[in-house]
Backbone and ligand atoms as CSV (ligand in chain L), in Angstrom:
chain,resi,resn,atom,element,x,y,z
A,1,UNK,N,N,0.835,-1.205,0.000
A,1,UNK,CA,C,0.000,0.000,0.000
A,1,UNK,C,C,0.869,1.254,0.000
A,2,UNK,N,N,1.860,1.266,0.887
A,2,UNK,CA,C,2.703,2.588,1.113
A,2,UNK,C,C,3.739,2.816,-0.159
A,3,UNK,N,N,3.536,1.488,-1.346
A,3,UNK,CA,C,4.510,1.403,-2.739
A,3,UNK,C,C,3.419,1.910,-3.207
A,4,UNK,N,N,2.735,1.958,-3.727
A,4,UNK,CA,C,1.613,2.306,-4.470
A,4,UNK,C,C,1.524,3.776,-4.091
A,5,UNK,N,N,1.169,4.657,-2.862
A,5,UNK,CA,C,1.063,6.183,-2.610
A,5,UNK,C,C,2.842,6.769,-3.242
A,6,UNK,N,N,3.785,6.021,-2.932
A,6,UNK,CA,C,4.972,6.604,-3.564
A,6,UNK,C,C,4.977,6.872,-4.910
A,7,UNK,N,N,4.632,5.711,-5.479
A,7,UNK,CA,C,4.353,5.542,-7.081
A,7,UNK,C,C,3.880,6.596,-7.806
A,8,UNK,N,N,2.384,6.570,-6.464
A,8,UNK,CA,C,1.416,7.718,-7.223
A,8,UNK,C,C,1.725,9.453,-6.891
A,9,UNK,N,N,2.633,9.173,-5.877
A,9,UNK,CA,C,3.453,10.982,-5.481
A,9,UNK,C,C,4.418,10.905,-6.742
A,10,UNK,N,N,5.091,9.844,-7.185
A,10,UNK,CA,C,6.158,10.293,-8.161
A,10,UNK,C,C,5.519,10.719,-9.626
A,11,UNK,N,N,4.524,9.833,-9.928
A,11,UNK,CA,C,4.155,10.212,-11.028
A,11,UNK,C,C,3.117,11.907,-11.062
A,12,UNK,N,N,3.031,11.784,-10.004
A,12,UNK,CA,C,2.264,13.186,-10.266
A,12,UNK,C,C,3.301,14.423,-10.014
A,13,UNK,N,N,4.725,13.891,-9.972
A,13,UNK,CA,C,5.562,15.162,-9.757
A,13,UNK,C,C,5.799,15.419,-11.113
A,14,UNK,N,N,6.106,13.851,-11.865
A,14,UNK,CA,C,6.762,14.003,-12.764
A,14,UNK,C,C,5.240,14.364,-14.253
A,15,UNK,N,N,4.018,14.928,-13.637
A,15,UNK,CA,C,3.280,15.174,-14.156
A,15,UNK,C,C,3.629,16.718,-14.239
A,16,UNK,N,N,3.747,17.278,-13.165
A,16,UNK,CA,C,3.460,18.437,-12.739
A,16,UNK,C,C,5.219,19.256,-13.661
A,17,UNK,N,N,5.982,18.605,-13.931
A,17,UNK,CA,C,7.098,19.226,-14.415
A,17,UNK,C,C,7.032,19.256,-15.448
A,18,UNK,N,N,6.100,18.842,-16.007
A,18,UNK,CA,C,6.287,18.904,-17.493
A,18,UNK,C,C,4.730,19.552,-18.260
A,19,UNK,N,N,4.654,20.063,-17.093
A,19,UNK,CA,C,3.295,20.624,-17.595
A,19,UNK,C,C,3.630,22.018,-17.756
A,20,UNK,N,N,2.564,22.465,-18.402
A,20,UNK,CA,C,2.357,24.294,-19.005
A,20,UNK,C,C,2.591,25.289,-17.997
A,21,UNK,N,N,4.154,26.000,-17.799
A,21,UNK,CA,C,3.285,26.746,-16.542
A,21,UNK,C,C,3.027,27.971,-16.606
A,22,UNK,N,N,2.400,28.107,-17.338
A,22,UNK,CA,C,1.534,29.097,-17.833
A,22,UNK,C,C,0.324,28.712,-18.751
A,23,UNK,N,N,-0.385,28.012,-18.350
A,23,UNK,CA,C,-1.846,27.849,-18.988
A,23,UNK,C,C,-2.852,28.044,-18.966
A,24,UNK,N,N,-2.721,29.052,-18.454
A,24,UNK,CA,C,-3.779,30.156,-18.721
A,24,UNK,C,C,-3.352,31.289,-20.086
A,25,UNK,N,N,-2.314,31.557,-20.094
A,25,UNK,CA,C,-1.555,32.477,-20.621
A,25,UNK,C,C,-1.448,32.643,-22.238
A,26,UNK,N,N,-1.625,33.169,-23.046
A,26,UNK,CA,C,-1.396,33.303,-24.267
A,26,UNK,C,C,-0.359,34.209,-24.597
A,27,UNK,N,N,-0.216,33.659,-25.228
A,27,UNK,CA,C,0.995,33.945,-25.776
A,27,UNK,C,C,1.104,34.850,-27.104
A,28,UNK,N,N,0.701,34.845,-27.654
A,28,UNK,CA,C,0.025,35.925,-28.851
A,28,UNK,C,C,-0.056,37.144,-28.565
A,29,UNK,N,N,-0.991,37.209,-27.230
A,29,UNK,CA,C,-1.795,38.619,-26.841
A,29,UNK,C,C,-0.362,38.780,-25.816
A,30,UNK,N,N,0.387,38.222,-25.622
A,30,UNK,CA,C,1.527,38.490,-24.753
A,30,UNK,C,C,2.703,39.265,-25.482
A,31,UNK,N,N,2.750,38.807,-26.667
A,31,UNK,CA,C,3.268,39.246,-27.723
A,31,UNK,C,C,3.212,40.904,-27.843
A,32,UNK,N,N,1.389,40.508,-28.161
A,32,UNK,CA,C,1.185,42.041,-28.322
A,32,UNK,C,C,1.038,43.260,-27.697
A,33,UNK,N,N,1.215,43.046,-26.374
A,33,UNK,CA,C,0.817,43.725,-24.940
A,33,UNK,C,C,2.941,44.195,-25.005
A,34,UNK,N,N,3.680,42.749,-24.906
A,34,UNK,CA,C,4.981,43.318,-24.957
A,34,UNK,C,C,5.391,44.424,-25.918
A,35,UNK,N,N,4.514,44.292,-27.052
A,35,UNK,CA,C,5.217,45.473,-27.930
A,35,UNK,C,C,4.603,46.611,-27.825
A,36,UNK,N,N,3.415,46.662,-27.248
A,36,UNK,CA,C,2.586,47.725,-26.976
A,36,UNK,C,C,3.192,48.975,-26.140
A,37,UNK,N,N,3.652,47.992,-24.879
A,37,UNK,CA,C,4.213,48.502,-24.323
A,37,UNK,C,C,6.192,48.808,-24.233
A,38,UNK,N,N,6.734,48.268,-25.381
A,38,UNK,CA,C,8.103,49.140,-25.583
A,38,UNK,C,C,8.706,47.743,-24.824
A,39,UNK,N,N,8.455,46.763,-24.419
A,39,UNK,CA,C,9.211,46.214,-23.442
A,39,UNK,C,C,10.770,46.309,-23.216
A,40,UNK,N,N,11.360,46.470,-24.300
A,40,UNK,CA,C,12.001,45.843,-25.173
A,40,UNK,C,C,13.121,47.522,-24.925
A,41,UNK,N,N,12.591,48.429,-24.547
A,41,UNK,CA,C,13.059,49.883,-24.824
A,41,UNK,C,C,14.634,50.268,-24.031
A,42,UNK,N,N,14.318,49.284,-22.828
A,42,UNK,CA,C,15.011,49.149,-21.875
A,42,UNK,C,C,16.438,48.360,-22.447
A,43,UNK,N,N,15.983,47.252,-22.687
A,43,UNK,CA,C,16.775,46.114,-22.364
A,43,UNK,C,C,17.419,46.105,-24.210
A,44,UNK,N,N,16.726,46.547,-24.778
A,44,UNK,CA,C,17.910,47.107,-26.193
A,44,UNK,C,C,19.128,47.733,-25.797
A,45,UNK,N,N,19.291,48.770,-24.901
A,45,UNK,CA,C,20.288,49.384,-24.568
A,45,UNK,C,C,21.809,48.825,-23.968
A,46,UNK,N,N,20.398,48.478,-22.890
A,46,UNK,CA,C,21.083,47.394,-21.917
A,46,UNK,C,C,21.913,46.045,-22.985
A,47,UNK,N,N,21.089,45.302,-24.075
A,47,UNK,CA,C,22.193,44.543,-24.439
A,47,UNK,C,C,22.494,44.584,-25.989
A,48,UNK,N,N,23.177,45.693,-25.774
A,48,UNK,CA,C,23.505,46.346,-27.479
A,48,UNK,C,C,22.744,46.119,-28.352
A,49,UNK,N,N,21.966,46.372,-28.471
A,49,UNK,CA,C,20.860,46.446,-29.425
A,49,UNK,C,C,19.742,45.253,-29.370
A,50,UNK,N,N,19.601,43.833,-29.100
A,50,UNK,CA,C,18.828,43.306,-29.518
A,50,UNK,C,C,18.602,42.628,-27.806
A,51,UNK,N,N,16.943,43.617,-27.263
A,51,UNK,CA,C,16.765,43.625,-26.125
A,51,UNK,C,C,16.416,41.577,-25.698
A,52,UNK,N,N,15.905,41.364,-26.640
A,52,UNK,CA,C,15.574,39.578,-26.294
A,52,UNK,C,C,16.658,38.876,-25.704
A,53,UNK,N,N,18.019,39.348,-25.712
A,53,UNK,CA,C,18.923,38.661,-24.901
A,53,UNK,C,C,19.167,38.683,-23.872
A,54,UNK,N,N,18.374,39.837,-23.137
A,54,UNK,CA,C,18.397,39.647,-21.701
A,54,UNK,C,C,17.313,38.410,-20.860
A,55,UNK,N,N,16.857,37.450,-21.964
A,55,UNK,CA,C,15.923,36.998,-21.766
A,55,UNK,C,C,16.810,35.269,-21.573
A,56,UNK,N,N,17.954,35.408,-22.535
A,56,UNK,CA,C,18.839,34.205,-22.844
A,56,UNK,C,C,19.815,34.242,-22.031
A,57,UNK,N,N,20.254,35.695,-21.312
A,57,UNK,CA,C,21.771,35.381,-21.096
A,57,UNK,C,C,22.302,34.470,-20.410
A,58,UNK,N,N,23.150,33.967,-19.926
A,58,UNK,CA,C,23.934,32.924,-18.912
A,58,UNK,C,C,23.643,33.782,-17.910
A,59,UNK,N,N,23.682,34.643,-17.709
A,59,UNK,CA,C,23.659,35.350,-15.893
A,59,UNK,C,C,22.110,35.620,-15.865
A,60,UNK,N,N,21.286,35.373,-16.618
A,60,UNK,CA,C,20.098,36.108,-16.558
A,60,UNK,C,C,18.978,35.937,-14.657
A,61,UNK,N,N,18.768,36.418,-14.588
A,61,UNK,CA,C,18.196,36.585,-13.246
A,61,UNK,C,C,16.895,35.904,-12.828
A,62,UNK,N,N,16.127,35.440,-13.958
A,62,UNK,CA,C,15.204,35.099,-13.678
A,62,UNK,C,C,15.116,33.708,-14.224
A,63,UNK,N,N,15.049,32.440,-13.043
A,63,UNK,CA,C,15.190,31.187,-13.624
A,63,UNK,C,C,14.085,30.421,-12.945
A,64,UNK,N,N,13.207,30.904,-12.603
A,64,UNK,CA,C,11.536,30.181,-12.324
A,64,UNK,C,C,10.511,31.132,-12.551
A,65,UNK,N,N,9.420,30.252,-13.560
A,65,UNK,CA,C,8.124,30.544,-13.938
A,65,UNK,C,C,8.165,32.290,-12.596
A,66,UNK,N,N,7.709,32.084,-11.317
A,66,UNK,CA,C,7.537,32.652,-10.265
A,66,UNK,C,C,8.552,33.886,-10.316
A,67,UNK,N,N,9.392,33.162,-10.319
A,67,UNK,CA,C,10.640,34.906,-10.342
A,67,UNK,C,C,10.361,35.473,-11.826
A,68,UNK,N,N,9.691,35.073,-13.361
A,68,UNK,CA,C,9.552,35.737,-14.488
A,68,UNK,C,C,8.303,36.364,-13.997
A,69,UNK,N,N,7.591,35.647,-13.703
A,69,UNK,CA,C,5.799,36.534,-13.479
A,69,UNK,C,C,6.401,37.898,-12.434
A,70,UNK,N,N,7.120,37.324,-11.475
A,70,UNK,CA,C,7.508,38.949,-10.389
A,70,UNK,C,C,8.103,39.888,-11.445
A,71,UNK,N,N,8.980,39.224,-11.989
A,71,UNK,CA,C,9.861,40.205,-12.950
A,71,UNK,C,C,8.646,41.271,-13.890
A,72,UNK,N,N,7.999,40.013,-14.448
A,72,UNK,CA,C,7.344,41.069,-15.126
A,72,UNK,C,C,6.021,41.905,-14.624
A,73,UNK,N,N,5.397,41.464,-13.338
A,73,UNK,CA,C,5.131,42.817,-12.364
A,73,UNK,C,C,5.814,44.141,-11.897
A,74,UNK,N,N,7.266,43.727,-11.816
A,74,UNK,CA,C,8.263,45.084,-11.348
A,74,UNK,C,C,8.515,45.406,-13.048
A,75,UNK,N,N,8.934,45.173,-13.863
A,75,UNK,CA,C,9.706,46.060,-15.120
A,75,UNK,C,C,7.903,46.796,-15.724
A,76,UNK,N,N,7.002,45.995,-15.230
A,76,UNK,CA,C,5.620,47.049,-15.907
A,76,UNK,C,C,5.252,48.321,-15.851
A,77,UNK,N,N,5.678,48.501,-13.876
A,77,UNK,CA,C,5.918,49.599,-13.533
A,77,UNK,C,C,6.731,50.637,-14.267
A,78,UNK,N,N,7.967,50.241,-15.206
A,78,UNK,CA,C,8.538,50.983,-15.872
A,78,UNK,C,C,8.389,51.691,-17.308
A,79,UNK,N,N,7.013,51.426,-17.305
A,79,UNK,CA,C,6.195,52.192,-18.317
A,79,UNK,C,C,5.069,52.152,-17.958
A,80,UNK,N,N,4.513,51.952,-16.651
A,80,UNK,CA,C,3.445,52.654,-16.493
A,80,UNK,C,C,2.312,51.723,-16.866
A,81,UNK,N,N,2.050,50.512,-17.304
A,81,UNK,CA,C,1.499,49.695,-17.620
A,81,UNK,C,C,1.063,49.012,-16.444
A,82,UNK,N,N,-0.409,49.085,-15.913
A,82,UNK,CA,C,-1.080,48.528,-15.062
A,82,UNK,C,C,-1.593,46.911,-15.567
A,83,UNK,N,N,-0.876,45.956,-15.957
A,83,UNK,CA,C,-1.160,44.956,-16.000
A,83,UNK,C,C,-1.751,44.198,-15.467
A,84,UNK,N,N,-3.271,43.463,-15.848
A,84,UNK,CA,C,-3.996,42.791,-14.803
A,84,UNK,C,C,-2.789,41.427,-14.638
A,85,UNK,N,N,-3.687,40.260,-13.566
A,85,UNK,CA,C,-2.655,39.072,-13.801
A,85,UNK,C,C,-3.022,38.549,-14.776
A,86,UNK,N,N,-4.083,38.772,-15.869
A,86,UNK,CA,C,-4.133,37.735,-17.143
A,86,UNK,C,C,-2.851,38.236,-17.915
A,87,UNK,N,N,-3.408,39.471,-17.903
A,87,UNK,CA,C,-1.854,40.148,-19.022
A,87,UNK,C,C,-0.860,39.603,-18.596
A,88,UNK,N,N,-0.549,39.841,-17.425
A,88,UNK,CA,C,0.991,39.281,-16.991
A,88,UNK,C,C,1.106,37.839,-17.095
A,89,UNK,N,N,-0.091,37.057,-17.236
A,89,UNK,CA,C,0.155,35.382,-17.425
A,89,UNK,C,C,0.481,35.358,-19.026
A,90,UNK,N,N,-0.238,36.269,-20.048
A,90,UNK,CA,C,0.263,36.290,-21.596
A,90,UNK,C,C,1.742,36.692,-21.452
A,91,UNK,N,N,1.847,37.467,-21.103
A,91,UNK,CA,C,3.578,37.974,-21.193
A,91,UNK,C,C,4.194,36.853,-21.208
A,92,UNK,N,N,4.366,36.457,-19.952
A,92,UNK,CA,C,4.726,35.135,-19.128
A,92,UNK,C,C,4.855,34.046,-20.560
A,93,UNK,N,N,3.632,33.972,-20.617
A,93,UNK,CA,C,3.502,32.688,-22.138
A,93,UNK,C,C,4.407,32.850,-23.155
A,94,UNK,N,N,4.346,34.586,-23.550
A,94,UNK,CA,C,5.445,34.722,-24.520
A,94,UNK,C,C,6.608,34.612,-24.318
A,95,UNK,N,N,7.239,35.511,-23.073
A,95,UNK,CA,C,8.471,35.339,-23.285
A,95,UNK,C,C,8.979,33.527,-22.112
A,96,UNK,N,N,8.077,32.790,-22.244
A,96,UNK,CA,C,8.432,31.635,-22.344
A,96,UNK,C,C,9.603,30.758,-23.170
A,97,UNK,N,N,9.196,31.526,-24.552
A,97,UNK,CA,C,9.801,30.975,-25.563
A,97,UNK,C,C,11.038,31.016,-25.885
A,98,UNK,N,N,11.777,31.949,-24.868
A,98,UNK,CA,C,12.694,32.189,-24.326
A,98,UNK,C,C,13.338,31.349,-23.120
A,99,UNK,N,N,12.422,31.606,-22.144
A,99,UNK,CA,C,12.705,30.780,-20.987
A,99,UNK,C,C,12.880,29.221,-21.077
A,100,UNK,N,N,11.866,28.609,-21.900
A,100,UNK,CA,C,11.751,27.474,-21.962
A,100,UNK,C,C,11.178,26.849,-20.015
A,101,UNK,N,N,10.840,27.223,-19.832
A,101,UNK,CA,C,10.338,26.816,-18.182
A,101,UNK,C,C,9.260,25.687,-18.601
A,102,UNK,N,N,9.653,24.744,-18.027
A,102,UNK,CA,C,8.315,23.406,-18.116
A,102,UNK,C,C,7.652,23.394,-17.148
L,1,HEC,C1,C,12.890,51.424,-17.708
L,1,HEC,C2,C,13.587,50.301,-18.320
L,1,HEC,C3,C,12.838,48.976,-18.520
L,1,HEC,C4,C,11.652,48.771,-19.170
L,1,HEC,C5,C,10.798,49.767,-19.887
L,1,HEC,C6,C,11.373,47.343,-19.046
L,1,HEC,N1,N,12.377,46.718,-18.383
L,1,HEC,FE1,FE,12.533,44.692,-18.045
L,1,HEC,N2,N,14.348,44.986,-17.201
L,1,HEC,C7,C,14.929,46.217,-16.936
L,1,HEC,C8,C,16.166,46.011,-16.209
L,1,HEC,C9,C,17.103,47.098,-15.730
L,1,HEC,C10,C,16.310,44.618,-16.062
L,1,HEC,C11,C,17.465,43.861,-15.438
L,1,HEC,C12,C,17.303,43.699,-13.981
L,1,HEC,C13,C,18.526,43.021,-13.437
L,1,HEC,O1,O,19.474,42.709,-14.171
L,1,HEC,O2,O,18.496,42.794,-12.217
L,1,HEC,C14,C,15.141,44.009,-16.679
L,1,HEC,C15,C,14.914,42.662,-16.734
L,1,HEC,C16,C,13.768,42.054,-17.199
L,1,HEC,C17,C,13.487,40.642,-17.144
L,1,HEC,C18,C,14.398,39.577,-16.542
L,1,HEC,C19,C,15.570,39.201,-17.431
L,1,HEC,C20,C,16.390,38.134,-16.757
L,1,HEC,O3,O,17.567,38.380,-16.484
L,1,HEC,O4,O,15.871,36.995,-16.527
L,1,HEC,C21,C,12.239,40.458,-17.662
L,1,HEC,C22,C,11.489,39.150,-17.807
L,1,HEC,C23,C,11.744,41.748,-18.059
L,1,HEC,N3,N,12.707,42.695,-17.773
L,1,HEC,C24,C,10.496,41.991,-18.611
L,1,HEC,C25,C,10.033,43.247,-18.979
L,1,HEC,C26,C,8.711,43.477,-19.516
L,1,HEC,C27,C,7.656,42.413,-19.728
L,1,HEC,C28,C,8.624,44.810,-19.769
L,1,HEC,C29,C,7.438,45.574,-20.320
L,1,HEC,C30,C,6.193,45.523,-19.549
L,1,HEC,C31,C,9.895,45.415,-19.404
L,1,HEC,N4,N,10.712,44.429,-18.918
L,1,HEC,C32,C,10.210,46.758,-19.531
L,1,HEC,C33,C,14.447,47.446,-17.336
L,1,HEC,C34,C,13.291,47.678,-18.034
């Protein structure tokens, strides 16, 4: 009995890691909300021209689903963009594609 509850804790971890984590989130409208808002205005500067690499770098700062969604609550503030949490779950979706976070 107590092999069987292990079994069934492992497989539901190894459910849970490989699932969407962001599914709610679109990714499209994340797209379009990022360009709406300049996202990008910042972090061009910051990495000589082509801002998406702060998204790749080796040092990059944000390496869980949880620390990208905070991230992109604090950098919204920097244009003023009152993002509900759906918006911020699209963001999230988009720049996933980046992150690659399972
Ligand atoms: C006023 C400038 C500015 C604007 C505008 C800006 N950001 Fe940022 N962003 C930064 C800075 C600075 C950092 C790096 C923080 C660090 O290195 O600690 C950053 C980092 C990030 C990161 C984390 C990168 C990593 O290392 O993992 C994400 C995600 C991000 N920004 C998303 C956004 C989104 C989404 C928007 C638009 C809503 C946005 N940013 C607009 C300045 C800005």
């Amino acid at each position: 009995m107590k092999k069987m509850i292990i079994v069934f804790a492992l497989l539901s971890i190894a459910a849970t890691a490989s699932a969407d984590p962001f599914p709610k989130g679109n990714a499209q409208t994340g797209q379009q909300l990022f360009e709406k808002y300049d996202c990008n205005s910042c972090h061009n500067s910051m990495m000589g021209g082509d801002g998406n690499r702060i998204f790749t770098r080796v040092d990059r700062k944000r390496t869980s689903p949880e620390g990208l969604v905070e991230q992109i609550s604090m950098c919204s503030g920097n244009v003023n963009a009152h993002l509900t949490p759906q918006e911020i779950q699209d963001i999230a979706a988009y720049l996933n594609i980046f992150y690659k976070f399972k």
